[in-house]
C-alpha positions as CSV (number, residue, x, y, z in Angstrom):
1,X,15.7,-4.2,32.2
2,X,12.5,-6.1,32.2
3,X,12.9,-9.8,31.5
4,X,12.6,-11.3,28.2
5,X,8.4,-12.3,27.8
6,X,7.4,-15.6,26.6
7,X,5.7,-14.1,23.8
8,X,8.4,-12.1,22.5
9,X,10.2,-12.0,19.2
10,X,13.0,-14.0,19.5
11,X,16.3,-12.6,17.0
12,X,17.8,-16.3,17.6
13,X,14.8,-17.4,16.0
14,X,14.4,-14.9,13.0
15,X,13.0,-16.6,10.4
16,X,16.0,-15.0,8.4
17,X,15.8,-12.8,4.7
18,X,14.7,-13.8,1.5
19,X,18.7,-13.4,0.4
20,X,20.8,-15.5,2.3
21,X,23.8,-13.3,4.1
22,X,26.5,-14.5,6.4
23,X,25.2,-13.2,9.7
24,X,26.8,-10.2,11.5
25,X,29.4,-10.4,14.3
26,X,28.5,-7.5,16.2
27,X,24.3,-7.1,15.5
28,X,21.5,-8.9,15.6
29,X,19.1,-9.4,12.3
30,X,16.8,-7.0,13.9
31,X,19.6,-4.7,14.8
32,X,20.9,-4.8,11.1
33,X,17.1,-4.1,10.2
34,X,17.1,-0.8,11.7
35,X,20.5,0.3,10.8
36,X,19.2,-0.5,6.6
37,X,16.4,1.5,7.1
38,X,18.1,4.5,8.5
39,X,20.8,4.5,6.1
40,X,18.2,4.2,3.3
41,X,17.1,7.3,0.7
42,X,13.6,7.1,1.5
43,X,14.6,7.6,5.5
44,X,16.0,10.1,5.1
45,X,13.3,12.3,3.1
46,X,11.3,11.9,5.4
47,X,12.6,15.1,6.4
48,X,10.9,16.9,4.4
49,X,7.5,15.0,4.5
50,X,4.2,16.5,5.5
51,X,3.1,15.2,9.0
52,X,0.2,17.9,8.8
53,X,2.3,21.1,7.9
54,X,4.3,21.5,4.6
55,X,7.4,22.1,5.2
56,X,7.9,25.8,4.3
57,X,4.6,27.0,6.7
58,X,7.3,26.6,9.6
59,X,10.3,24.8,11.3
60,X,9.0,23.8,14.3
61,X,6.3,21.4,13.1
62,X,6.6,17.9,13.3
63,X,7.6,16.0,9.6
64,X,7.4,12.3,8.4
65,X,10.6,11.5,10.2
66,X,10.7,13.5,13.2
67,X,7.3,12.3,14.3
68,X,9.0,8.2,13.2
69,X,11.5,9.1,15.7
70,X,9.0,9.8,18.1
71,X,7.1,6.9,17.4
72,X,10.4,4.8,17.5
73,X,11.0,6.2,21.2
74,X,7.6,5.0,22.5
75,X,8.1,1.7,20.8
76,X,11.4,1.1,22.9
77,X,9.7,2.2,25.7
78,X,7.0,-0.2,25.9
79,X,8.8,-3.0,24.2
80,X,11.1,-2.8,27.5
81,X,8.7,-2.2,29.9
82,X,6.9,-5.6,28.0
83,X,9.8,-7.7,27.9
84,X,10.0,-7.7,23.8
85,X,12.5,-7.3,21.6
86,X,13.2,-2.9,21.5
87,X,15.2,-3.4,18.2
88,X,12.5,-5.3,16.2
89,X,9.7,-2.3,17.7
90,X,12.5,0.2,16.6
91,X,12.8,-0.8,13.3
92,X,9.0,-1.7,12.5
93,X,8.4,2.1,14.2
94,X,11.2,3.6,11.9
95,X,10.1,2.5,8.8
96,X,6.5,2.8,9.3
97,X,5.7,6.1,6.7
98,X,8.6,5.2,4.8
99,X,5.5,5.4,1.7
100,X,4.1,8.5,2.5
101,X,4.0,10.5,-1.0
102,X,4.5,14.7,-0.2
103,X,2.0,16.2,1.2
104,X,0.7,13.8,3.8
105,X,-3.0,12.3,3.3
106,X,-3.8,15.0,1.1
107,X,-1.1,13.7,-1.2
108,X,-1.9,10.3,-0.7
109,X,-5.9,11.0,-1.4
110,X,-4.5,12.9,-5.3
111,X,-2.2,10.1,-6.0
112,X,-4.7,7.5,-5.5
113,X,-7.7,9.5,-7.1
114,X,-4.2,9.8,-10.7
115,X,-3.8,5.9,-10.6
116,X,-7.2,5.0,-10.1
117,X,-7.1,3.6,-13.3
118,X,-4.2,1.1,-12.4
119,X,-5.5,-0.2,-9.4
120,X,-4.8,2.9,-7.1
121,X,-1.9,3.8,-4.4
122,X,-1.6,3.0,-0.9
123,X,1.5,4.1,1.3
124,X,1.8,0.8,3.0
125,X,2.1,-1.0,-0.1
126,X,4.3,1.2,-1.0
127,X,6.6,1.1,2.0
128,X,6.8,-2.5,1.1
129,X,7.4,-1.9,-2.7
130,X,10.8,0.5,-1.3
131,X,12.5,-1.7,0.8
132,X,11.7,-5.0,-1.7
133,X,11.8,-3.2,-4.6
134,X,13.1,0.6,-5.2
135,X,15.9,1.1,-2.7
136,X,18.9,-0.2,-4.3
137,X,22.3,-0.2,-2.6
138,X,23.4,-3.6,-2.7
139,X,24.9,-5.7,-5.6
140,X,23.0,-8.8,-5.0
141,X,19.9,-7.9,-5.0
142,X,17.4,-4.6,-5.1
143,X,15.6,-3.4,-1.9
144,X,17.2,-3.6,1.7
145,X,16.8,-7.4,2.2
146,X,14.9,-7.3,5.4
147,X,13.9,-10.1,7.8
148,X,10.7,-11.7,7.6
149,X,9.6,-10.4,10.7
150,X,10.4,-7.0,9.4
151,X,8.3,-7.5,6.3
152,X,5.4,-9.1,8.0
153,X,5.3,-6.4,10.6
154,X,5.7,-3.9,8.2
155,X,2.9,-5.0,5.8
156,X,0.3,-5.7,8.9
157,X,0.5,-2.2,10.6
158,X,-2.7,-2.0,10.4
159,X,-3.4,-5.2,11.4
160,X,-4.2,-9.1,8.9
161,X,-4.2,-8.2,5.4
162,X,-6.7,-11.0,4.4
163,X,-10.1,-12.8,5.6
164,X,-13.1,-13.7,4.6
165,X,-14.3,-10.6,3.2
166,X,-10.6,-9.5,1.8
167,X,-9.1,-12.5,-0.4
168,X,-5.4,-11.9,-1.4
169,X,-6.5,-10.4,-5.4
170,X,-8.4,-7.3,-3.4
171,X,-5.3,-5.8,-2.0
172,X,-3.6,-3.2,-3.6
173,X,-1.0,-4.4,-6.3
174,X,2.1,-3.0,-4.8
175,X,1.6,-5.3,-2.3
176,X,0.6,-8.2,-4.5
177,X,4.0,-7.7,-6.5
178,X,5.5,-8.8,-3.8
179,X,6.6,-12.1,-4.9
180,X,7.1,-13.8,-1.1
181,X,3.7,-12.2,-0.1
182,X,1.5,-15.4,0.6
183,X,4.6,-16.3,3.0
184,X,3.9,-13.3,5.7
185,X,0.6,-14.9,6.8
186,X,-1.7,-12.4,5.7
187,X,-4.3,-13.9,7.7
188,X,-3.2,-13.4,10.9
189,X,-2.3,-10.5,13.4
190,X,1.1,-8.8,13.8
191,X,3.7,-10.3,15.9
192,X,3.7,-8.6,18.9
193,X,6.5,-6.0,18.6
194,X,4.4,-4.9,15.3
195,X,1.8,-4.4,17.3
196,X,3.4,-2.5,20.1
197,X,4.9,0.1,16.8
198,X,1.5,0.6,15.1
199,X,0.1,1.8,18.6
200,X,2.6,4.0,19.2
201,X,2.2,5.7,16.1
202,X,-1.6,6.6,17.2
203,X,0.4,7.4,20.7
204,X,2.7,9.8,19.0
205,X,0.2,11.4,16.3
206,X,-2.4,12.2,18.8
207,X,-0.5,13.5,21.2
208,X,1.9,15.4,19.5
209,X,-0.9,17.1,16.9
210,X,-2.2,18.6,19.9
211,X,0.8,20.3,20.5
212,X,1.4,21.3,16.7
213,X,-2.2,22.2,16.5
214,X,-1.9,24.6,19.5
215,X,1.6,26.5,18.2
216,X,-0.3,26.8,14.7
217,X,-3.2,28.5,16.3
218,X,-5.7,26.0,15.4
219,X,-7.0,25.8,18.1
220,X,-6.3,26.9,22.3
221,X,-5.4,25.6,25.4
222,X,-9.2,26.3,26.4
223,X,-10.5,24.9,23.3
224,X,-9.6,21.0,24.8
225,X,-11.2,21.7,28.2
226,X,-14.2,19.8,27.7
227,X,-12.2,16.7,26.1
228,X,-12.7,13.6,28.4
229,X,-9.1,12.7,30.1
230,X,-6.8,15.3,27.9
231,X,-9.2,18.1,29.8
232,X,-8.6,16.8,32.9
233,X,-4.3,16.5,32.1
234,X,-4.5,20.3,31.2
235,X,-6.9,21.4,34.0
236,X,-4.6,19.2,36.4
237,X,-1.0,21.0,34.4
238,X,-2.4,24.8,34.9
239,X,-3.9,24.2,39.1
240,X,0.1,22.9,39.6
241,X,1.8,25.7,37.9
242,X,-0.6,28.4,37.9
243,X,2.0,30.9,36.4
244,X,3.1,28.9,33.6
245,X,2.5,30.4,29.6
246,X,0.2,28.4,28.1
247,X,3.1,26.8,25.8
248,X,4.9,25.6,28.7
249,X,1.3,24.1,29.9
250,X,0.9,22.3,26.4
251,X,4.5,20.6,26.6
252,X,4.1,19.5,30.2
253,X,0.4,18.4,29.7
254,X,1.6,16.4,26.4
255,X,4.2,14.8,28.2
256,X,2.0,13.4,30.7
257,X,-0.6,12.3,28.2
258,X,2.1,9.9,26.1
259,X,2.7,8.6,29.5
260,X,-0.4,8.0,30.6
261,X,-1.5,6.5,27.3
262,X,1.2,4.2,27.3
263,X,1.1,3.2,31.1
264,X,-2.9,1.8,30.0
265,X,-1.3,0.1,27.5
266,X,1.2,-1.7,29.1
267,X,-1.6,-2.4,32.2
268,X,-3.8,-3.8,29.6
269,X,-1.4,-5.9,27.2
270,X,-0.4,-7.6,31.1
271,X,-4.5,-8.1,31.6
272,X,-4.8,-9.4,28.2
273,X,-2.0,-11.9,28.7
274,X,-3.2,-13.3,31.9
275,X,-6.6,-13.9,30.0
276,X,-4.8,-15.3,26.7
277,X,-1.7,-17.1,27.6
278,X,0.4,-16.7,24.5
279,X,3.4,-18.6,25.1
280,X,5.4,-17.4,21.8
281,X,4.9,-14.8,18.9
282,X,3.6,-17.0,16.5
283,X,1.2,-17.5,19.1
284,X,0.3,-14.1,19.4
285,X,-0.2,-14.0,15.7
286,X,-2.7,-16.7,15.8
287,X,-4.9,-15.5,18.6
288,X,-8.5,-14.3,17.6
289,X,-8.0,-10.5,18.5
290,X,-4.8,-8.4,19.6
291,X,-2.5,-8.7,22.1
292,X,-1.0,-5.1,22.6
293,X,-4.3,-2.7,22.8
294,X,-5.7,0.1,24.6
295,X,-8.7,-0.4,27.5
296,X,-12.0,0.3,27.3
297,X,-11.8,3.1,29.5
298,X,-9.2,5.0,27.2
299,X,-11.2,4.1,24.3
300,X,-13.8,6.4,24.3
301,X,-11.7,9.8,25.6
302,X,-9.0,8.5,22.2
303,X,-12.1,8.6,19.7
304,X,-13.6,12.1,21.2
305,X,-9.5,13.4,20.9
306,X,-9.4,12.3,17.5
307,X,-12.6,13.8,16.1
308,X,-11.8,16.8,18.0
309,X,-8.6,17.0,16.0
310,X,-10.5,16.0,12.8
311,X,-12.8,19.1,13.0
312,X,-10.3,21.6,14.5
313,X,-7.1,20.6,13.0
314,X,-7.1,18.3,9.8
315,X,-10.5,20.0,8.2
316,X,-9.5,23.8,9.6
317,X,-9.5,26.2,6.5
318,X,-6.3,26.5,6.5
319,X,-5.1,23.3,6.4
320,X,-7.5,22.7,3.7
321,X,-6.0,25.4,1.6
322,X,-2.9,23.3,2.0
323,X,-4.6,20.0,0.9
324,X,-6.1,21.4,-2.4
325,X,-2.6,23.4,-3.6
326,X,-1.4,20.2,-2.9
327,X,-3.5,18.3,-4.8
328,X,-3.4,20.6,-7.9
329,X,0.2,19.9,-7.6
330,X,0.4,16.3,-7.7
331,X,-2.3,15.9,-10.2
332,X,-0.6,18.1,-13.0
333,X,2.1,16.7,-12.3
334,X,1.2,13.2,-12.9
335,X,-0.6,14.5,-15.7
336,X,2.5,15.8,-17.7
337,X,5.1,12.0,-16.4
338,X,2.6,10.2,-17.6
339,X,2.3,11.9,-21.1
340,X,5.1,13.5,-21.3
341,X,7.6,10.5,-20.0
342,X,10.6,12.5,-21.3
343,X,10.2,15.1,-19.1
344,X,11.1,13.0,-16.3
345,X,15.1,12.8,-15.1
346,X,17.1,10.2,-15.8
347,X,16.6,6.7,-15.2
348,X,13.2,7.1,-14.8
349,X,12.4,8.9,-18.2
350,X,13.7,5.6,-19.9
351,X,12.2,3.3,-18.3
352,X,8.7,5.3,-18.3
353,X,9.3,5.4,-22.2
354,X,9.7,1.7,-22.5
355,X,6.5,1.2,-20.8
356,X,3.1,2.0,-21.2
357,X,-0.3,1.9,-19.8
358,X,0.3,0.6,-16.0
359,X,3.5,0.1,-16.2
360,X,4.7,3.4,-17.4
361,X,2.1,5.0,-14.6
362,X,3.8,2.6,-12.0
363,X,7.0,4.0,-12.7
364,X,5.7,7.5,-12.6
365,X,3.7,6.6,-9.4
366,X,6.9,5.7,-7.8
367,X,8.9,9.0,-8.9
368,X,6.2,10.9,-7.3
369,X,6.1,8.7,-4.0
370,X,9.4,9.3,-3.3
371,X,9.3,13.6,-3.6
372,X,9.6,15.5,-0.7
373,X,7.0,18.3,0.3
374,X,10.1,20.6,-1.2
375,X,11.2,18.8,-4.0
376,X,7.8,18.2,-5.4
377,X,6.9,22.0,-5.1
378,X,10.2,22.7,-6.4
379,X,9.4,20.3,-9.8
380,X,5.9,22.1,-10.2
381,X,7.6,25.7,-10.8
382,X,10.2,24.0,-13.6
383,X,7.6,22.8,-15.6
384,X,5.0,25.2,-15.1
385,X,6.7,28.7,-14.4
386,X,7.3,30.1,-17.4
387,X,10.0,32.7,-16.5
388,X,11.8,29.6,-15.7
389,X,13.0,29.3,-18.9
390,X,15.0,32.8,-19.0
C-alpha cells in the first residue's frame, strides 16, 4: 500500500457532520459515508437507471449503479496508487448519479425543459437535495447526515460552484436550499479525492460506452480504427490474438484502455505535484487549477473518443427514438402531478396539495427524480392506458 500523501484527506481531520453523532468504534467518518449511501433508497434504484440503454432494451448494458460501481473501482484504484484516502474516493464515486431522474440525459433535458418555470432541475443539485433533504431513515434528522468532505466533494464534481462570472443566486435552487451551502467553499476546487472520483467517472463512461456501444451494434470494432490511441489499443489487441471474436477483442482492448488512462493520470497528478507542492487538502482546494488531471497528450485522443461516441452512439437513431419516448413520458407526466396532485401516492399527494406554484412542482419534481427507468414507464400506462381500468 502506497504511503499516505501529504495532500490527502485526512479522516482524523474530518471536519465532522452538520448533526453531531458519537463517533463509530469500528469505521471511519468516511467509511460510515459509504456504508449510508449504499444502504440508502436512491442507491439502490440506481438499478434501474438509464446509463444510455433503458432498462428493458437489454440486461447486459451498463445502469446508473453498475457503471457507479465501476467508477467506485477506479477511484480506489488511483486513490491507492496516490496515497489518498480509497474510502472518501469510494464514497464521493458511489454517490455521484445518485440525482439522475429515469431515463439518463434525455430525462434530465424533459425535466428541466417541465420546471423551467421554477428555476429548472439539475441532477447534482439534486444528489445534494437526497442525502440533505429526501432520504429519511433516521430519527434526528432528514437526509443521511454526511461529512463535510462528502458534501463538498459531492456538490463540486464538476469542479467550484462559484466565481466571478457565477455568484452563489445563479446556481440552481436545489443547491441554494441547502442551508450550510456557503460553508463548502464554493469558490474553490474539490479536495483531492473528489477530484480523483469525478475523473474516474469520465474513465469509466468512456471506456465502458465503447464496449456497450459495440454489443448494441452502434457501431464496430472497425468503426474506431482511425481514433487516435483507442485505434492503436485495438489494432495492438487483434496483431496479439489474431483469432480472437471481435467481442473478446472489445473486452481485452477496454481493459487496457481504463489502464492506460488511469496510469497518465496517476503520471501526471505526480508531475503536477512536483510543480505545485500542495502540502494538505485544503491546500489542494486552494490552488489556481486541478491537481488530479489528464496530460496533454491524452487530451486530444479523449475529445476525438468522445465526439466519436457523440455522433455514433448518444445521437444514433435509435437511441434518439429512446430519448423522445422518454421525453413524452416525463412531460405528461409532470403535466398530470402538477394539475392533478391527487393523483400522486401517498405522502406526496398531500403535501403536493398543500402547496402550490413552486412548491407543489418541487415536490412533484422530486417524485419524478427518484423513478426508475421501470417504474416511471410503469406509472405512464396507469394513468394513460385505458384498459387499465378493467
Amino acid at each position: 500500500m502506497e504511503k499516505r500523501a501529504p495532500y490527502a484527506t485526512r479522516h482524523e481531520d474530518s471536519r465532522g457532520r452538520y448533526f453531531e453523532e458519537a463517533p463509530s468504534a469500528t469505521r471511519t467518518p468516511f467509511q460510515r459515508d459509504r456504508d449510508r449511501i449504499i444502504h440508502a433508497t436512491a442507491f439502490r434504484r440506481l438499478k434501474q437507471k438509464t446509463q444510455v440503454f433503458v432498462a428493458h432494451e437489454g440486461d447486459h448494458f451498463r445502469t446508473r449503479l453498475t457503471h457507479s460501481l465501476e467508477v467506485a473501482q477506479i477511484s480506489r484504484s488511483i486513490a491507492r496508487t496516490l496515497g489518498l484516502d480509497e474510502d472518501l474516493a469510494e464514497t464521493l464515486a458511489l454517490s455521484h448519479d445518485l440525482g439522475h431522474p429515469p431515463f439518463g440525459h434525455a430525462g434530465e433535458d424533459q425535466l428541466d425543459a417541465c420546471m423551467a418555470p421554477y428555476e429548472g432541475f439539475d441532477h447534482n443539485a439534486q444528489s445534494l437535495r437526497i442525502v440533505t433533504r429526501l432520504e429519511r431513515r433516521y430519527p434526528r434528522f432528514n437526509g443521511l447526515n454526511l461529512t463535510w468532505e462528502t458534501l463538498e466533494g459531492l456538490v463540486k464534481h464538476n469542479g467550484p460552484l462559484t466565481g466571478p462570472d457565477t455568484p452563489i443566486t445563479a446556481l440552481p435552487i436545489a443547491f441554494r436550499d441547502f442551508p450550510h451551502l456557503e460553508d463548502l467553499e464554493l469558490d474553490q476546487f474539490a479536495g483531492p479525492e473528489a477530484q480523483v472520483a469525478a475523473l474516474s467517472d469520465d474513465i469509466a463512461y468512456n471506456n465502458h460506452d465503447i464496449d456497450d456501444g459495440i454489443a448494441a451494434g452502434l457501431f464496430t470494432v472497425d468503426d474506431l480504427m482511425e481514433l487516435p490511441v483507442v485505434g492503436d489499443i485495438f489494432r495492438g489487441v487483434r496483431m496479439e490474438y489474431r483469432d480472437l471474436d471481435d467481442r473478446m477483442v472489445t473486452y481485452e482492448a477496454v481493459r487496457r484502455l481504463i489502464g492506460l488512462w488511469i496510469n497518465d493520470l496517476v503520471d501526471e497528478t505526480r508531475s503536477r505535484f512536483k510543480r505545485l507542492k500542495p502540502q494538505s487538502a485544503a491546500e489542494v482546494r486552494a490552488l489556481g487549477e486541478p491537481l488530479i488531471g489528464f496530460s496533454e497528450a491524452l487530451e486530444g485522443p479523449q475529445r476525438a473518443l468522445r465526439t466519436f461516441l457523440y455522433s455514433r452512439m448518444y445521437k444514433h437513431y435509435r437511441v434518439n427514438r429512446m430519448r423522445s419516448k422518454a421525453k413524452r413520458v416525463l412531460a405528461d407526466l409532470f403535466e398530470v402531478f402538477l394539475n392533478e396532485p391527487q393523483t400522486l401516492p401517498p405522502p406526496w399527494n398531500a403535501a403536493a396539495i398543500r402547496e402550490e406554484g413552486i412548491g407543489r412542482a418541487r415536490i412533484v419534481c422530486d417524485y419524478m427524480a427518484g423513478m426508475t427507468d421501470t417504474y416511471a414507464l410503469e406509472e405512464y400506462r396507469r394513468l394513460f392506458d385505458t384498459s387499465a381500468l378493467t
